[in-house]
C-alpha positions in Angstrom: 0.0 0.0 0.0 0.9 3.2 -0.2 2.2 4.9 2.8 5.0 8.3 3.4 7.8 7.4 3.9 8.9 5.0 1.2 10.8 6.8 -1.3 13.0 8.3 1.8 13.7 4.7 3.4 14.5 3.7 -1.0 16.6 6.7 -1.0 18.4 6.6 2.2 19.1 2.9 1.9 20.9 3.5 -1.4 22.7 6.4 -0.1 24.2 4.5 3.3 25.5 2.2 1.7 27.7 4.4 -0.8 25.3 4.0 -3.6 24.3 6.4 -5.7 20.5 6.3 -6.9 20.2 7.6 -10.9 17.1 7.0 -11.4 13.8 6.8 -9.6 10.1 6.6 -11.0 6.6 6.3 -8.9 3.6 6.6 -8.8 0.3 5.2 -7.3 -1.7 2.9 -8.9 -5.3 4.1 -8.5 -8.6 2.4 -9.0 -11.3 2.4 -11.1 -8.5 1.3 -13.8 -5.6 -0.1 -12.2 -2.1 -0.2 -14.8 -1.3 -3.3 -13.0 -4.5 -5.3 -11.6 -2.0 -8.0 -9.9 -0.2 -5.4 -7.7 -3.9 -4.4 -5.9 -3.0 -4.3 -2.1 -4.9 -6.5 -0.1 -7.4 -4.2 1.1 -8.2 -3.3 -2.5 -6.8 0.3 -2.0 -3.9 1.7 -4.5 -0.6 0.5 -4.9 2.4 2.7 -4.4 5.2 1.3 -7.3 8.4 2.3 -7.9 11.8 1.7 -10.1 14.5 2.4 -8.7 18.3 2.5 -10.6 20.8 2.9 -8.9 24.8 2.5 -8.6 27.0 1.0 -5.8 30.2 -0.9 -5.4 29.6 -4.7 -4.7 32.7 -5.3 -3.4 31.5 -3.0 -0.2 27.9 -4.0 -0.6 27.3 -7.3 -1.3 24.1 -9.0 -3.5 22.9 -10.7 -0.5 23.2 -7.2 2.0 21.8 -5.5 -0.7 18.7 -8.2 -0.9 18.5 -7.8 3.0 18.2 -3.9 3.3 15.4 -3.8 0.5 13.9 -6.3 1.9 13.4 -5.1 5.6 11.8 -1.9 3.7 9.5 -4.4 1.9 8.9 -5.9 4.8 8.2 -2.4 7.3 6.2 -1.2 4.2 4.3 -4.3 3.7 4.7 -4.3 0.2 2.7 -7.3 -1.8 5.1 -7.6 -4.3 8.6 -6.9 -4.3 11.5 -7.6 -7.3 15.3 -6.9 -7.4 17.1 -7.2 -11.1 20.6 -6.8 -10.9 22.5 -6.1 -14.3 25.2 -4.4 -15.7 
């Protein structure tokens, strides 16, 4: 759902660890037409989505920290869906 607070805990997670976030797009997904029907929260209220890119060095913060930290904001924003991709 969405709730304030979430691009700061995105933002402040990237930053702590020494990366550095490029990119960043949300919004909410509002009803009567959802974009994406599958991400409806539980409650059938909107769904806050976002896209993060971001750089960081992975010999300081490894895949598995970096799995960790977003997912302990997944968790304390009891998000319904949540995806990492890493690439180059």
């Amino acid at each position: 759902p969405d709730k304030p607070g979430i691009v700061s805990a995105l933002s402040a997670c990237i930053s702590h660890n020494g990366g550095n976030l490029t990119s960043l797009d949300t919004f909410v997904d509002q009803p009567p037409a959802y974009a994406f029907p599958h991400l409806e929260n539980e409650n059938g209220g909107p769904s806050f989505v976002a896209r993060a890119v971001f750089e960081y060095d992975p010999a300081q913060w490894k895949e598995q920290q970096v799995k960790e930290a977003f997912g302990a904001i997944s968790k304390e924003f009891q998000a319904s869906v949540f995806k990492l991709q890493f690439g180059t």
